[in-house]
N, C-alpha and C positions, 0 to 999 in steps of 0.2 A: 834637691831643688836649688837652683841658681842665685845668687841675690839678684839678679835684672828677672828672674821668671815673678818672684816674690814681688816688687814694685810692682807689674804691670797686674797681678793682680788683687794688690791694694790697690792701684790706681783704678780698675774697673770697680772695687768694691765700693769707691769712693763715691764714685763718677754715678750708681747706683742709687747711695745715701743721698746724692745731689738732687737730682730726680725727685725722689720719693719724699723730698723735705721742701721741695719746693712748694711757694701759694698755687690755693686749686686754681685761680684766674691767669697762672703763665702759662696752666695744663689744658682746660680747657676752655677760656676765656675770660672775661673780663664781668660776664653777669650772672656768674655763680654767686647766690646768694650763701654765706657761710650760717654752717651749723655748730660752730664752736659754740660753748658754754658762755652769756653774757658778765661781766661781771659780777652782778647782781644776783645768779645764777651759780656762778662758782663760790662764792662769800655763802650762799644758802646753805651749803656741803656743811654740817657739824664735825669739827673734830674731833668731838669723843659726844658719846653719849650717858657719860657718868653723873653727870648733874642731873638730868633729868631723870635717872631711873634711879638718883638715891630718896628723889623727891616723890617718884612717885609708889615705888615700893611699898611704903608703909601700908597702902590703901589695896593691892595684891593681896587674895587671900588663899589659902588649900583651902578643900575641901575636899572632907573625908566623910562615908557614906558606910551604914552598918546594917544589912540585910538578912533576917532572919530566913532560913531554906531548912524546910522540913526534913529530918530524913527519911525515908523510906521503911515501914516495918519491918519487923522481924517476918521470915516467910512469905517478901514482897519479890525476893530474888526467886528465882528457876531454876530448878535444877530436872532437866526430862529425866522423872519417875523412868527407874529400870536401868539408868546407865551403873557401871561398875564404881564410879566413884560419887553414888549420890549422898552416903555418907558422909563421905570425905568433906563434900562440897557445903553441904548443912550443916557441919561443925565448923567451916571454917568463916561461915559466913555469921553462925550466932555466938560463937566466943569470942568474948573482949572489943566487943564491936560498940565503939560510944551509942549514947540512944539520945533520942529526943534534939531538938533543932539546931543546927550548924548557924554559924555568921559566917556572910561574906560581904567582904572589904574593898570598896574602890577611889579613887582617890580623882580630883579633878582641881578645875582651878574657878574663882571668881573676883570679886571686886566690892569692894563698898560704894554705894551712891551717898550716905547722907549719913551725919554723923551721928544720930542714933539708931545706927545701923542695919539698914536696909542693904544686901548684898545681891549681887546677880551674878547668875549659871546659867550652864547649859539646862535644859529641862533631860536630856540622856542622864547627865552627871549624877542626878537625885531622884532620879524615878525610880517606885518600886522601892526606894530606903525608906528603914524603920528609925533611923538615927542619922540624924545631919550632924556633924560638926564642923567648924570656920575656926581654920587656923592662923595665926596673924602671924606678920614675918617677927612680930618679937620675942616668939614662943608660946606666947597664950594661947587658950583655946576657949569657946565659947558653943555650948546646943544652940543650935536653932530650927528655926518653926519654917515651914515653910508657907508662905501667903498665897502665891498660886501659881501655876505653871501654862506655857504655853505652846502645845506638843508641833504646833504649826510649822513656829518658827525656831522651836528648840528654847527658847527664853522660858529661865524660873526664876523666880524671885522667893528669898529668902528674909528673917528679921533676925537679928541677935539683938541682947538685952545687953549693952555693956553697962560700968560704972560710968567713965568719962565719956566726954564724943569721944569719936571716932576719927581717923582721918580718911576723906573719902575723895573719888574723885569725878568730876564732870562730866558730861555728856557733849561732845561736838557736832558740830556737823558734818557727814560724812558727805553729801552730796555735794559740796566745794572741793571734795579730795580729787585729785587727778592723778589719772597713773601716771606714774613715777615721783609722788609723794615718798619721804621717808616716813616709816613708821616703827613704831619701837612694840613687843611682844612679852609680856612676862605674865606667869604662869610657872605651873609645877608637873613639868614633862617628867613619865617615868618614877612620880614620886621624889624628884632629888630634892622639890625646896624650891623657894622663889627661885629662878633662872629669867634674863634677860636676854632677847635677842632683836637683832633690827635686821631692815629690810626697805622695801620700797613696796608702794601699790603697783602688783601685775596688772591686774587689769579689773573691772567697775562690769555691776551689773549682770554677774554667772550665774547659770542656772544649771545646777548640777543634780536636778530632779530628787533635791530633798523633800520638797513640801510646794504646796499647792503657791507659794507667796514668793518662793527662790529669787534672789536677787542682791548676791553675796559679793564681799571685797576680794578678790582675790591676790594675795601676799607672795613672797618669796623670803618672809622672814620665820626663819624657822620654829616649827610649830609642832610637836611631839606629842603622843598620846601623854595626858595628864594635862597638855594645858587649854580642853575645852571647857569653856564659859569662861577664861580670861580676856582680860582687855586687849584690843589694839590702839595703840594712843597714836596721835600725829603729835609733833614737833612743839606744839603748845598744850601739851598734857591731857589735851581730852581725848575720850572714848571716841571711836571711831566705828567700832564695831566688836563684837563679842565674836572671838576666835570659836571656830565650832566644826570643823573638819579638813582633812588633809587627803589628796592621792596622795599614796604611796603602795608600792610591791610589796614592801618590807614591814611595812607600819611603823618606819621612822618618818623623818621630812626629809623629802625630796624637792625642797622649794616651792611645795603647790599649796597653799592653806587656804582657806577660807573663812570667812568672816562676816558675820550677819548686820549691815551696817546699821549705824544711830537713829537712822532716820527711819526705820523698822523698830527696832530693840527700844527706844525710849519712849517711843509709843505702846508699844506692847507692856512695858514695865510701869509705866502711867495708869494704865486699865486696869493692872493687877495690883498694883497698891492702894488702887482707890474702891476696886469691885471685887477682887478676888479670881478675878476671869475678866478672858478677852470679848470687848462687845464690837464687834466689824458690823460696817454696813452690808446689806443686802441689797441686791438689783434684779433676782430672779429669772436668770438668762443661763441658758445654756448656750457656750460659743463652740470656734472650730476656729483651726488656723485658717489663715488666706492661703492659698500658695498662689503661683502664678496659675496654674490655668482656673484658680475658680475666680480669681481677678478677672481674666479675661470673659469670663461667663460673667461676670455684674458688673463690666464695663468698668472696673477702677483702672485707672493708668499704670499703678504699680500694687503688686502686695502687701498691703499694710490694715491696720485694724484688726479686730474683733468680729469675724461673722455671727452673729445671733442666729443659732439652729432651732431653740426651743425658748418659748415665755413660758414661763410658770402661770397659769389661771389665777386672778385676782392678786399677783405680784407686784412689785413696785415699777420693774419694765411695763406690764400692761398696763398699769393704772396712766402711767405718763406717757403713751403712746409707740412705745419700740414696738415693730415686730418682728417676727421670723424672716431671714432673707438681710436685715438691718449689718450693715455694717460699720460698727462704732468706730470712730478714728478719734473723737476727743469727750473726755471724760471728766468733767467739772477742770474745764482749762488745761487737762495735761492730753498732749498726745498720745492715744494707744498707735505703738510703730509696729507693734505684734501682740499678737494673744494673748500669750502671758502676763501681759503689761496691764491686762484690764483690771481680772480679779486683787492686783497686789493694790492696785488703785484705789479700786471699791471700797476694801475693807479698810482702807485707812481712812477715810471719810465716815464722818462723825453720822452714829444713825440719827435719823429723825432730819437730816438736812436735806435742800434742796438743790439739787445739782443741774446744770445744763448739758443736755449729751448731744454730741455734733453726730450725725449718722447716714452714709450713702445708703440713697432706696430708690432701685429703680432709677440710676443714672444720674441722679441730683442728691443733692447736697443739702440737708433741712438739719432742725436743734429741734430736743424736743427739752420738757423739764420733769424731771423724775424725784422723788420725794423716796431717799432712802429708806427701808426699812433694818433689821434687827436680824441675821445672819441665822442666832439660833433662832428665832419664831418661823421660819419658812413654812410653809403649811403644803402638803401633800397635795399633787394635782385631782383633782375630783371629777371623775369618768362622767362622762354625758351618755344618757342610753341613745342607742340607734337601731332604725332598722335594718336588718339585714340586707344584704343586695341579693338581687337575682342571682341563681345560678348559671350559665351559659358556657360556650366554647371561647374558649380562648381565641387572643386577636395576636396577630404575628404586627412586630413594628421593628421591619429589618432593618429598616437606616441606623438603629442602635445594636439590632442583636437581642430583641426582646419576642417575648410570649407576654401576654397582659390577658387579664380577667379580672371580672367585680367580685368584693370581697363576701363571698358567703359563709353562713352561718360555719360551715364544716370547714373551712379555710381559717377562720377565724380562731376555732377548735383546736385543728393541725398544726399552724404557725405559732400558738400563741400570742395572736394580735387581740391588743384591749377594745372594748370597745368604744371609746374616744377617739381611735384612730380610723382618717376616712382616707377615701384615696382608692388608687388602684393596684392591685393585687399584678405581683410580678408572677408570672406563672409557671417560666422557667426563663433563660438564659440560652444564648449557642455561645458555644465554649470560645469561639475563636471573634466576638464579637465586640465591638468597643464597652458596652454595659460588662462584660464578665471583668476585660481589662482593668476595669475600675471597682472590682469586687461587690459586682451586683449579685444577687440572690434569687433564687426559687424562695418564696414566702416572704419577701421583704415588697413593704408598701409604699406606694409612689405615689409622695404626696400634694407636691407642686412639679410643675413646668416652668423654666422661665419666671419662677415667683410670681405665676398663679396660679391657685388653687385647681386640681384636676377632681373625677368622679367616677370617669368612665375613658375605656381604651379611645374613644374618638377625642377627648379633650385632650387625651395623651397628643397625640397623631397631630392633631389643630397646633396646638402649643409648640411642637418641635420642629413645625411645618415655619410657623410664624421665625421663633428664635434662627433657624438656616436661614430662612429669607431676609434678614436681617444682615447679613453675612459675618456672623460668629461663627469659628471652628469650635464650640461646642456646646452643647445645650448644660443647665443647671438645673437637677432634680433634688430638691427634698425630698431624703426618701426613709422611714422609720423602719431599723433594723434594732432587731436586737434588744428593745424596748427604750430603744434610741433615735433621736432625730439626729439627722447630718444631711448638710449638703454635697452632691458629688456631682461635678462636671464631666461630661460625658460628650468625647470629642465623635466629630460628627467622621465617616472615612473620607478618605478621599477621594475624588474624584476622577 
């Protein structure tokens, strides 16, 4: 290659860096607002995180777990009588074979809150142990008791007896953390011993269908088996959320962790040191998600809230006016944006309080006030007797793809419907019909139209006659399957 080939191209590679270095407003104009780092912003960035993890370490515990596991008796093992080595196999199985119960051993991580020593774990870490021990980074070690657990949210709560305090550390709050906070992770992956690692918050609010309450931090600061029920601190040393699971292929970290935040876990740890157990409120509602078409069947503008499928009889919803068909959007001042959002709500509201519930019914927008109750006292629904309906021929209602019939005694018998439940008997289905589309049933009961109550195939037919004239693409049936209520919208064909 030339020296003149060599200049021209450096001079294009040049000519390239010129470009690509240039401001975005010579590139694309003049009202690009920039995304660089303020400096307020850039001064945030820690350059080392040694000060705060020498400070906070002491308060990082192990946790080590000693489970007794029965062995199996002698002549518990099999050997099929008649094979050629069944001797063989019955000597090899009763000599020298230890007897009497094994210990197994696992190891996890936790934290002190309070300096005569109250500790918090995962509730996996310590369940089912016959022996707790809390190991300190200074080598000590201490038995502890366990006060109580809370399988919901994974949250246990531990006590050690030390000599001195303890050092322990705070609780923050998690709900000012925003993703892309840093946060720092220590715990005892794999058994090595205090280890330290940071990260930043991925992302607020996952539900990765651990428990009824999901509503986890999700990290990119690496998180290893051993270090569930350790802390995750932000930048001013408080807890932020109790580390408690990871994807991974491997069962290492792949940057995905999870984490139960404060605003959960310090409530939950509150209850348990003061009662032993968690006491949630109750609201006595069965819901369903919104999607879009059953939006457009109760006339909400978008998808959002809590459908109310079922009141509980003499519940806190029925007592303060919800009913079935209700869809809750705000729940003592917080927004429900979806379903899941209600029950996490609920339970953290104090029982015996009175709450305001905002709720779409029938196209408007009303509050009712509901008087929580006590989670575990919910009381079994109590069957009303009824009479049986006539027997008759089934009624064809094509515009859905239905067969309809009144619920008799022998249907009642056949399907297993209780008899609390009224309504009308689905009597079959055409397979290629909008009701099958939407996983309707032979034996399942149809118990509203349009969110009102049906009896008989003509109230069917009136109702769905009404809801079309209205011009909705599709009607809403309450319909009890399965010894379930659900709403299921039910698009009308086309024309």
């Amino acid at each position: 290659m030339t020296n003149a080939s060599i200049t021209r191209r450096l001079a294009r590679s040049a000519a390239v860096i010129a470009i690509l270095t240039l401001p975005a407003a010579a590139l694309i104009g003049t009202s690009v607002t920039s995304l660089a780092p303020t400096r307020a912003e850039a001064q945030a960035r820690p350059g080392s995180f040694a000060d705060l993890a020498e400070r906070l370490s002491p308060a990082v515990v192990n946790i080590s777990t000693a489970q007794k596991v029965e062995r199996p008796e002698r002549g518990e093992e099999r050997v099929p009588e008649g094979t050629p080595f069944e001797d063989l196999f019955r000597d090899f199985f009763e000599r020298g074979r230890p007897q009497g119960p094994r210990q197994v051993q696992s190891l996890g991580s936790g934290f002190v809150i309070s300096p005569e020593g109250f500790v918090v774990t995962n509730n996996h870490v310590i369940e089912e142990a016959d022996e707790i021990t809390v190991n300190f980074a200074d080598g000590s070690s201490l038995p502890a008791e366990l006060i109580g657990t809370d399988p919901k949210t994974d949250i246990a709560l531990l006590k050690v007896n030390p000599e001195e305090p303890l050092d322990f550390v705070p609780f923050g709050d998690s709900e000012t953390s925003r993703v892309g906070d840093w946060v720092l992770a220590i715990g005892n992956p794999f058994g090595l011993g205090g280890s330290v690692s940071a990260g930043i918050i991925s992302a607020r609010d996952r539900n990765i269908n651990a428990g009824p309450y999901d509503d986890f931090i999700q990290t990119d600061a690496a998180i290893n088996r051993g270090n569930s029920g350790g802390p995750l601190f932000n930048l001013d040393g408080e807890v932020i959320g109790v580390n408690t699971a990871i994807i991974s292929p491997t069962g290492g970290s792949i940057g995905i962790g999870f984490a139960v935040p404060s605003a959960i876990a310090e409530n939950v740890v509150a209850q348990l040191r003061e009662f032993g157990t968690t006491k949630r409120g109750w609201l006595g509602v069965r819901i369903q998600t919104v999607n879009d078409e059953l939006a457009e069947a109760l006339g909400l503008s978008s998808p959002e809230g809590a459908l109310v499928a079922d009141v509980t009889k003499d519940g806190p919803a029925e007592e303060g006016g919800i009913e079935a068909g209700d869809v809750i959007l705000k729940f003592d001042g917080k927004d429900i944006s979806e379903m899941r959002d209600l029950p996490r709500i609920v339970a953290e509201t104090a029982v015996g309080s009175t709450v305001r519930v905002v709720v779409f019914r029938k196209g408007k927008t009303q509050s009712v006030k509901v008087t929580l109750g006590l989670l575990e006292e919910q009381s079994p629904v109590q069957p009303a007797s009824l009479q049986p309906a006539d027997e008759s021929a089934p009624t064809d209602l094509s515009s859905l793809g239905l067969q309809l019939a009144p619920i008799s005694g022998a249907a009642r018998e056949e399907y297993n419907i209780p008899d609390d439940v009224e309504g009308v008997l689905i009597a079959g289905v055409m397979p290629d019909g909008p009701a099958a589309a939407e996983g309707l049933a032979a034996g399942q009961v149809i118990v509203e139209v349009g969110q009102e109550p049906v009896s008989t195939a003509d109230d069917v037919e009136t109702q769905v006659e009404r809801v079309k004239g209205e011009g909705k693409k599709a009607v809403l049936l309450l319909v009890h399957a399965g010894g379930d209520l659900r709403f299921v919208p039910v698009s009308f064909p086309e024309e």
